[in-house]
C-alpha positions as CSV (number, residue, x, y, z in Angstrom):
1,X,171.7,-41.7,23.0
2,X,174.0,-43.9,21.8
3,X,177.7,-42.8,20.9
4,X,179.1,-42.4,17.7
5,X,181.8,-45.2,18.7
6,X,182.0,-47.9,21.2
7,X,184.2,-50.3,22.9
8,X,181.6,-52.6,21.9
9,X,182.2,-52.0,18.2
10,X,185.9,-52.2,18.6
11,X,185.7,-55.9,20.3
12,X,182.8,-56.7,17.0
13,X,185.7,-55.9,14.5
14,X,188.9,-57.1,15.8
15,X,188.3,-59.3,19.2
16,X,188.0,-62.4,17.1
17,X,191.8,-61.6,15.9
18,X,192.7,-60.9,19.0
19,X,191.1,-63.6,21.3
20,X,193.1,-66.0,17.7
21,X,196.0,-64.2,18.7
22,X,196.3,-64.2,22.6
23,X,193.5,-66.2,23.5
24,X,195.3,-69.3,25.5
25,X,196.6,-66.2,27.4
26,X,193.6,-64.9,28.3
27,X,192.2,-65.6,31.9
28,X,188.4,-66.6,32.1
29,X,187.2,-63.5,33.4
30,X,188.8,-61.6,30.0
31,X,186.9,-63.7,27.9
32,X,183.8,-62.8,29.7
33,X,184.3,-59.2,29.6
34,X,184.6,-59.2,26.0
35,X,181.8,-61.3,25.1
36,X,179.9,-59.4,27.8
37,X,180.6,-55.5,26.3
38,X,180.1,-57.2,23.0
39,X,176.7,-58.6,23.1
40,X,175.2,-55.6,25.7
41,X,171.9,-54.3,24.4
42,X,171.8,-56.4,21.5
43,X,169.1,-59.5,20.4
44,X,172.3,-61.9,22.0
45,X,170.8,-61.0,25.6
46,X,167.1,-61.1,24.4
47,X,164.6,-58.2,25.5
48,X,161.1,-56.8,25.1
49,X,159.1,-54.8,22.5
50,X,156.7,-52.2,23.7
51,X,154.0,-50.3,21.7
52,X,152.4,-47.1,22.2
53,X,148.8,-46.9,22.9
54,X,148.8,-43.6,21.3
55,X,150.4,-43.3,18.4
56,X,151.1,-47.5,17.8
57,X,154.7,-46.6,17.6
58,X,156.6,-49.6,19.0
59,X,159.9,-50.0,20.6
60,X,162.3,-52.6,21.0
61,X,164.4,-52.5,24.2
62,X,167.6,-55.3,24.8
63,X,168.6,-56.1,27.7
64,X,172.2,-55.3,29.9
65,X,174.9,-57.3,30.1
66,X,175.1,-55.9,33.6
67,X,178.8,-56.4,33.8
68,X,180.8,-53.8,35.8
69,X,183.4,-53.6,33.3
70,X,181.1,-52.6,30.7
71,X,180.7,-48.7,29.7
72,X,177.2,-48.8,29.0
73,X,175.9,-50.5,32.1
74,X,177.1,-47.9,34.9
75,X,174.5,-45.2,34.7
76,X,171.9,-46.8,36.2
77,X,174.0,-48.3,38.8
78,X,176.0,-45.3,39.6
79,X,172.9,-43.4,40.3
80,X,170.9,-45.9,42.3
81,X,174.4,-46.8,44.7
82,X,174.7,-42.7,45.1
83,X,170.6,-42.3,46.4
84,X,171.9,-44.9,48.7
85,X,175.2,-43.1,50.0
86,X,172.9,-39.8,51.0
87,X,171.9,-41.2,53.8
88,X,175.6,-41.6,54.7
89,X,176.8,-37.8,54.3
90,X,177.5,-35.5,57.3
91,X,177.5,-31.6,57.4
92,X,181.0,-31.6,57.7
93,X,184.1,-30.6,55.4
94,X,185.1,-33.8,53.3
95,X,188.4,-34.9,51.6
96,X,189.6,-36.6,49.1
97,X,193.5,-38.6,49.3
98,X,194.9,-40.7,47.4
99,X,197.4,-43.5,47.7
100,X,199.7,-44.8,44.5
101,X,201.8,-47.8,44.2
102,X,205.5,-47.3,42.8
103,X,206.0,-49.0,39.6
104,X,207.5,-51.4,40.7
105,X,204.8,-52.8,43.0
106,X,202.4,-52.2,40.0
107,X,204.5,-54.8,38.5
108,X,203.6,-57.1,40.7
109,X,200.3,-56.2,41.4
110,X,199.3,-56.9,37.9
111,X,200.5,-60.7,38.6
112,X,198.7,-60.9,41.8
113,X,195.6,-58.8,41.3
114,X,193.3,-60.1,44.5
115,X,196.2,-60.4,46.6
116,X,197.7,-57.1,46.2
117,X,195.0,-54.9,45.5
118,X,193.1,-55.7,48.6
119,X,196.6,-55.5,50.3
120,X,196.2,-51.7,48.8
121,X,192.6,-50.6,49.5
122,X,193.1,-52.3,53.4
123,X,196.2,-50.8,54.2
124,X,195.6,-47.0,52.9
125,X,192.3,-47.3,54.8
126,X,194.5,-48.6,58.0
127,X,196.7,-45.9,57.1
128,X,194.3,-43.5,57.4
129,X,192.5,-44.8,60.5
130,X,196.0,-45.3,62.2
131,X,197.1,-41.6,61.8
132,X,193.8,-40.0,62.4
133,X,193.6,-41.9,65.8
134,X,196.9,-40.4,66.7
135,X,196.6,-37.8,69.1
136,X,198.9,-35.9,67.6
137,X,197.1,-35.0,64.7
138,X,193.6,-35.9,65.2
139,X,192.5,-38.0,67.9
140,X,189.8,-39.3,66.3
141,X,187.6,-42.3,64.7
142,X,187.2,-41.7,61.2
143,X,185.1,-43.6,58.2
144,X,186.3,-43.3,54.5
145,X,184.7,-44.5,51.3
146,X,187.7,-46.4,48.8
147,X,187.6,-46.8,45.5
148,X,190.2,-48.7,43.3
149,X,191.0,-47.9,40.0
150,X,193.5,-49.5,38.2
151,X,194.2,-47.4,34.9
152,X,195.9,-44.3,34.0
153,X,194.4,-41.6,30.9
154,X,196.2,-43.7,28.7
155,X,195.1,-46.8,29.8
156,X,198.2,-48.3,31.4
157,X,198.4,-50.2,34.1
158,X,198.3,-47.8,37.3
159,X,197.0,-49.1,40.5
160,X,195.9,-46.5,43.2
161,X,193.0,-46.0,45.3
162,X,190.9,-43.0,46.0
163,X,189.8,-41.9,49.7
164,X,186.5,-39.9,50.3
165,X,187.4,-39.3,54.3
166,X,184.9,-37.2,56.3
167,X,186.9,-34.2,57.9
168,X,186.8,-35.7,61.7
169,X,185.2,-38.1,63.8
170,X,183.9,-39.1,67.6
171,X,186.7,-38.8,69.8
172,X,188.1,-42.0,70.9
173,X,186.0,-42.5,73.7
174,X,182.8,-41.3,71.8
175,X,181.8,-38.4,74.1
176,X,182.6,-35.4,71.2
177,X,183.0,-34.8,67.7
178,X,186.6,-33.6,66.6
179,X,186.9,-31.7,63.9
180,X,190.3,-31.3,61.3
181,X,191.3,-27.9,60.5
182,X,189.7,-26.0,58.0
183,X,191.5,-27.2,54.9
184,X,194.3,-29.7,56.2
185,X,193.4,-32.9,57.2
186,X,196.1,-35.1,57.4
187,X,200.1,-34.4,56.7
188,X,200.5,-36.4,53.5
189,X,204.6,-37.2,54.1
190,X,203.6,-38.7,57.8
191,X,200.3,-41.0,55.7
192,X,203.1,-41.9,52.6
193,X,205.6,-42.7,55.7
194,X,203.4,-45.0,57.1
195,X,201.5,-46.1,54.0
196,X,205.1,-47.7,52.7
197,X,205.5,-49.2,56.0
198,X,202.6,-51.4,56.8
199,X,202.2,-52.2,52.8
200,X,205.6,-53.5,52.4
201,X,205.3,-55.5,55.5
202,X,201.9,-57.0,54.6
203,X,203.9,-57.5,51.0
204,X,206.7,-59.5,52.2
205,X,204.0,-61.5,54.8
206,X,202.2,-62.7,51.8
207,X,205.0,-63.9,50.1
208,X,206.2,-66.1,52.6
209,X,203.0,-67.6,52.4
210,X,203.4,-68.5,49.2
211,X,200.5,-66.0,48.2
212,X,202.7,-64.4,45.6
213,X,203.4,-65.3,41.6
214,X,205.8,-64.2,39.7
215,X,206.3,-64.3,35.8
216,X,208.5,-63.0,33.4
217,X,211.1,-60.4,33.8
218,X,209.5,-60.8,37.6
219,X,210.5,-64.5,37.4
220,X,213.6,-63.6,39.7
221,X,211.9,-62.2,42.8
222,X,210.6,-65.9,43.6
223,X,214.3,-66.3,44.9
224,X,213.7,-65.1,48.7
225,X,216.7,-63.3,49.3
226,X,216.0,-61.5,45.8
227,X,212.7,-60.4,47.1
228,X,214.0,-59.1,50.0
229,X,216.7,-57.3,48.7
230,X,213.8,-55.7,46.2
231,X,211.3,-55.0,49.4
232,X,214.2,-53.2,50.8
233,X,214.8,-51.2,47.7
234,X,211.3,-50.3,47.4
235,X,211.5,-48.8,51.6
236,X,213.9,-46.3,50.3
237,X,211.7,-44.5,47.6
238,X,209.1,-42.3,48.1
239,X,205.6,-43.4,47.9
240,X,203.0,-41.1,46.3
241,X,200.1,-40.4,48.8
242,X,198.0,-37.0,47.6
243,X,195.6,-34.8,49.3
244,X,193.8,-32.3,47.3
245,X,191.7,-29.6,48.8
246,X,188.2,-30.1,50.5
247,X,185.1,-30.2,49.3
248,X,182.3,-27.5,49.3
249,X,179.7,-29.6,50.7
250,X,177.6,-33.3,50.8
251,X,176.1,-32.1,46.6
252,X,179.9,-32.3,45.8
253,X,181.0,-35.1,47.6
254,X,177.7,-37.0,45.6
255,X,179.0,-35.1,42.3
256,X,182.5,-36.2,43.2
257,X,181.3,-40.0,43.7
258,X,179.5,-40.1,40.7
259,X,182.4,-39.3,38.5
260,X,185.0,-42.0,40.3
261,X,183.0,-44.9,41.8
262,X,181.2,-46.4,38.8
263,X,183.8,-45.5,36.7
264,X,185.6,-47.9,33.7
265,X,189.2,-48.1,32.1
266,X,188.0,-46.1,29.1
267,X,184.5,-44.2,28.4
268,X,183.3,-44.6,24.9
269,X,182.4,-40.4,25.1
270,X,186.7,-40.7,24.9
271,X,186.8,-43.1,22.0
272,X,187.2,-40.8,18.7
273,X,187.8,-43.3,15.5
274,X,188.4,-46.9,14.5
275,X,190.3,-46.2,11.4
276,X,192.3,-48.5,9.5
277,X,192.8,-51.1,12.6
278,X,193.7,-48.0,14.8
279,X,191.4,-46.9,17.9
280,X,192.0,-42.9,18.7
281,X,191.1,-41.5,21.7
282,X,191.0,-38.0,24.0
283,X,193.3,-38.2,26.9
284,X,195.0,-35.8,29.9
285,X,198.5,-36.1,29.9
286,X,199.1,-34.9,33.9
287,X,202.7,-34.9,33.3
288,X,202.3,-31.9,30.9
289,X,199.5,-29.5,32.9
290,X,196.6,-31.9,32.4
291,X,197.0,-30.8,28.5
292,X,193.7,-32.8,26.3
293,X,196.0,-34.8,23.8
294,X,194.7,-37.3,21.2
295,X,196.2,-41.1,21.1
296,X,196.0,-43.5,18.5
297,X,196.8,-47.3,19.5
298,X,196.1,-50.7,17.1
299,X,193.0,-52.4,18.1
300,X,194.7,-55.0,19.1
301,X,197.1,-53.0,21.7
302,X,193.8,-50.8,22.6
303,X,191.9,-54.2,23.5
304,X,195.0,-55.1,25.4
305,X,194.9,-52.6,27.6
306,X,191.4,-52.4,27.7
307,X,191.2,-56.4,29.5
308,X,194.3,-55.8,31.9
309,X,191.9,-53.7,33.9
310,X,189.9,-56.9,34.6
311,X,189.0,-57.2,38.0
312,X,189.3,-61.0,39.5
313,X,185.8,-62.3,39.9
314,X,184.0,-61.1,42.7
315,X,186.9,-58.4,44.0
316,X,185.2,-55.6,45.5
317,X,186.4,-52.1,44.3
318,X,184.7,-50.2,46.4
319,X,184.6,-50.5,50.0
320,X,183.9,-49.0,53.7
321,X,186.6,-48.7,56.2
322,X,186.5,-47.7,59.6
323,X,182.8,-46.4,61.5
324,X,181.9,-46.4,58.0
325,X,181.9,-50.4,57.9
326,X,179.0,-52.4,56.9
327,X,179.1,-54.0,60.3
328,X,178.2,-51.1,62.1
329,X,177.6,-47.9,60.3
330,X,174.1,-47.6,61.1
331,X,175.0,-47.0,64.9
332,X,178.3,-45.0,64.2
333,X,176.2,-42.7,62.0
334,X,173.9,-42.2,64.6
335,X,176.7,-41.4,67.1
336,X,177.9,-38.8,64.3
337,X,174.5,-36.8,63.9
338,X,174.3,-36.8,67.9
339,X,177.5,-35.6,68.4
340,X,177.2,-33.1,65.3
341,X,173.2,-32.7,67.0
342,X,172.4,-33.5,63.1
343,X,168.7,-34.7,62.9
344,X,168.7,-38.7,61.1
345,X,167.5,-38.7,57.4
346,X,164.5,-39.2,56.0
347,X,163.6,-43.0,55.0
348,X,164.0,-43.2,51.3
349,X,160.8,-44.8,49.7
350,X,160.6,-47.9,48.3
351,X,160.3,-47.9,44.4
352,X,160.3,-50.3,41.3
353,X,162.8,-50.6,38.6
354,X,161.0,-47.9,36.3
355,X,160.1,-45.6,39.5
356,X,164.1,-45.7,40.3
357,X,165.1,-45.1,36.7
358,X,162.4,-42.2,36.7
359,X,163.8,-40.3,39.7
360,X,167.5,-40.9,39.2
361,X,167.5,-40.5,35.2
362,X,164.4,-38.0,34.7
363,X,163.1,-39.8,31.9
364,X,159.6,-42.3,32.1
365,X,159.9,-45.5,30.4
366,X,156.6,-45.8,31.1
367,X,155.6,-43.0,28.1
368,X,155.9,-43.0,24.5
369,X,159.0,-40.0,23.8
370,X,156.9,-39.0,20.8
371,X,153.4,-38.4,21.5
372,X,152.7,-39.3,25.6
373,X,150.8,-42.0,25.5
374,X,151.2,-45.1,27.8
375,X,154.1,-47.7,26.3
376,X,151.9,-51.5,26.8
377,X,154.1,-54.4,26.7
378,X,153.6,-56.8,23.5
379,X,156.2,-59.7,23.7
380,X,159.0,-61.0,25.6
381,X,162.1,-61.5,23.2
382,X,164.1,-64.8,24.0
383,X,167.8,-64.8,24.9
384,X,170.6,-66.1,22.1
385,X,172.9,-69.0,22.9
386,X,174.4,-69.6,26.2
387,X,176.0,-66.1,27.2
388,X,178.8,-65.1,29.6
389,X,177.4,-62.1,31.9
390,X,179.3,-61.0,35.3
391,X,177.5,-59.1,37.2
392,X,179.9,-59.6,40.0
């Protein structure tokens, strides 16, 4: 069903005044989000019509834009990338940490987006890896799944990453599984500790490689011994790193998933109005007990901070660390379920588009939703002009 208001109609009925107003500013990939979001579902991307053999009623169906930025094109996706992830789950306790950049790095992560959010998602995953190895506290190999968001409730720019970290691992020499305690898994001051450590080191490496921009009120730090004074500045403040409590089992850790790794700046279930050239929407304010609170920003701020969540092209937000790599999870897993004497899971059949949508979704595309009968494909609607899609 489609909402009652959308980031799409908001980017019908004020982008053009907004790509007039800032467009020379814009980077490539922000004009292709917009145009993307904007034309999703709608004759620009071209379709199909379908027609009951039943009851003749016909249906016209338009395609995705596909883009991951887009609100209306993560259901599918989130639900097919989660059937895939069950195969990955372990009966064990799982938990969830997450790491924050200061402000101040934020500021210049939002200059250097692919440099210094990979620099985030690889060294909290190092972070975690390092620490867990550690005799001291665990001894052990771990995996974690890490998913970067970049956006706060109300939509400002807040890198962090989130951690889904199984609760132990094979001992380092693979012989036995090692378990965390109950409900503690890592001592968060000894992960922020080392977090700020390796980060700032990889930070200050990359700019004297010339890897590093700076514009602005930033301008300044280009000076080295500026930056440096400003990397030491940053060593003697806390860095956030939070661990919140386990979860029940592998069904939450799936629920869990399916809230954060698919997820967008903004859903449109949030937006509330577009009144008079003002977008409202529902927010948490976190500072204040989590308390539901109502915003109301001009389209043209709203759309603002809508595009600085723009990933660079091609930038994966969500990625494997440790025996949960792509190179060799398969035979890490297996050395899991031995060690846990866990039998492997079953192979997951192999289905079509509509079969996938049917299992994941519950719903047939395949039958008319008002009398049964069997939907017959009639014609094959072209595409519009030339049209900006990332699927990246």
């Amino acid at each position: 069903m489609r909402a009652a208001l959308e980031v799409a109609d908001i980017f019908r009925r004020h982008g053009e005044a907004y790509r007039q107003a800032h467009g020379s500013h814009m980077s490539r990939g922000e004009h292709r989000v917009m145009a993307a979001i904007t034309a999703c579902r709608t004759a620009a991307l071209g379709g199909h019509v379908e027609r009951c053999s039943g009851c003749a009623r016909e249906r016209i169906s338009y395609n995705s834009c596909r883009n991951r930025h887009c609100p209306k094109c993560q259901s599918l996706a989130r639900a097919e990338w989660l059937e895939a992830r069950k195969a990955d789950l372990l009966p064990v306790p799982y938990f969830h940490v997450v790491f924050t950049l200061p402000a101040a790095v934020a500021e210049i992560a939002f200059h250097n987006k692919a440099v210094v959010y990979a620099m985030l998602m690889r060294t909290a995953a190092e972070t975690l890896c390092t620490i867990a190895a550690d005799p001291k506290h665990l001894g052990a190999e771990i995996g974690l799944l890490a998913v970067l968001h970049t956006w706060g409730q109300n939509l400002h720019h807040h890198p962090h990453v989130h951690c889904v970290v199984p609760g132990g691992g094979p001992s380092l020499d693979g012989t036995r599984w090692i378990g965390c305690e109950p409900h503690f898994f890592l001592p968060v001051r000894v992960l922020s500790a080392l977090f700020r450590r390796l980060f700032l080191h990889r930070l200050q490496a990359a700019f004297d490689d010339g890897k590093l921009v700076f514009f602005n009120t930033l301008a300044g730090l280009a000076d080295p011994q500026s930056f440096a004074r400003h990397v030491r500045k940053l060593g003697s403040i806390d860095w956030v790193v939070y661990a919140k409590p386990p979860f029940a089992g592998p069904e939450q850790v799936l629920a869990y998933l399916g809230r954060y790794t698919h997820r967008v700046a903004i859903s449109n279930n949030r937006l509330i109005s577009l009144e008079n050239g003002n977008v409202s929407f529902g927010w948490r304010d976190y500072r204040q007990d989590a308390a539901s609170k109502v915003m109301a920003l001009p389209a043209e701020e709203f759309i603002r901070r809508f595009l600085q969540h723009t990933l660079p092209s091609g930038f994966q937000r969500i990625r494997q660390y440790g025996l949960l790599a792509n190179k060799h999870r398969r035979d890490k897993l297996a050395l899991c379920r031995t060690l846990l004497d866990t039998p492997p899971p079953p192979a997951a059949p192999v289905l079509d588009y509509r079969q996938r949508y049917q299992k994941l979704t519950g719903r047939s595309l395949d039958l008319c939703p008002h009398c049964g009968g069997r939907m017959e494909l009639i014609e094959h609607l072209p595409r519009g002009d030339p049209f900006w899609c990332d699927s990246s």
